[in-house]
C-alpha positions as CSV (number, residue, x, y, z in Angstrom):
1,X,0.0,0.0,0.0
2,X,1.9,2.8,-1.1
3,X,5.1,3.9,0.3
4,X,5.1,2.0,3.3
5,X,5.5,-1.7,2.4
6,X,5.7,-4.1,5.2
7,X,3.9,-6.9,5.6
8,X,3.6,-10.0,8.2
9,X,6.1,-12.8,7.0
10,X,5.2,-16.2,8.0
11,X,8.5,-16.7,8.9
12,X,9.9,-17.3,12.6
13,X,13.2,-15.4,13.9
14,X,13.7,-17.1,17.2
15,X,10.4,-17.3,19.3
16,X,9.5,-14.0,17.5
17,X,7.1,-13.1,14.4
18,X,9.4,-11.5,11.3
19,X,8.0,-8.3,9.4
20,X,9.4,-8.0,5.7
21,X,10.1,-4.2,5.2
22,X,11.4,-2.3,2.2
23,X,14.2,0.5,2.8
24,X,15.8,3.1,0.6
25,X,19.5,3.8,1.2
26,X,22.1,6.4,-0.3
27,X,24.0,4.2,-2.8
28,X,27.3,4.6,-0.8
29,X,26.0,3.5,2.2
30,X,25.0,0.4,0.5
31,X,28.4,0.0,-1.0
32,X,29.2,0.0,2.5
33,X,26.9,-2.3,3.9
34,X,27.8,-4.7,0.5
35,X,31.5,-4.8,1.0
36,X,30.8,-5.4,4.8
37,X,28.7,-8.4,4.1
38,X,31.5,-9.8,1.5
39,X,34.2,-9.5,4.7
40,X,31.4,-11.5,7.4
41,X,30.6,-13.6,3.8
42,X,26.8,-13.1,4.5
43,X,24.1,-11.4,3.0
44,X,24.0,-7.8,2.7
45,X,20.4,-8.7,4.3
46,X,21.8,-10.1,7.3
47,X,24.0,-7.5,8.0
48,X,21.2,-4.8,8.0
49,X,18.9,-7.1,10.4
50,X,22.1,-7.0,13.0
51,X,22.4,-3.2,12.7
52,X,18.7,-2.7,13.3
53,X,18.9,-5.4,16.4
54,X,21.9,-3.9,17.6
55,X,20.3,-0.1,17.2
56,X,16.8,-1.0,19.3
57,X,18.8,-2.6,22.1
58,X,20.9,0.4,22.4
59,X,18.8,2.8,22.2
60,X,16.0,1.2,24.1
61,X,17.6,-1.4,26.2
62,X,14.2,-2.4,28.2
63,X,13.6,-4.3,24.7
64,X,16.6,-6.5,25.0
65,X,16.2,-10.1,25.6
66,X,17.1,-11.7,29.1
67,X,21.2,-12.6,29.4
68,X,20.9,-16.3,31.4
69,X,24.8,-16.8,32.5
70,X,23.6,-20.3,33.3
């Protein structure tokens, strides 16, 4: 539906539901996150999923998932 295009993905990451969304990006920063993905040899994909992860539990760290040192 117009410009925002997410939608529910049956898919399962972890015990959580996934959401497919659709992002612009300067084409340098995808250069960027391309030549970083080549170095970890994964997806380009993958490597924004961490970044997001890694942005939400620092900027909102109530959302991070329990640590069990067990």
């Amino acid at each position: 539906m117009g410009s925002q295009k997410s939608e529910l993905a049956g898919a399962q990451h972890g015990s959580a539901r996934t959401v497919r969304a659709s992002v612009t990006l300067n084409s340098e920063v995808y250069r960027i996150l391309e030549a970083l993905a080549k170095q970890k040899e994964v997806s380009t994909t993958w490597v924004l999923r961490d970044a997001a992860e890694k942005y939400v539990a620092d900027q909102w760290p109530l959302f991070q998932k329990p640590r069990h040192d067990n």
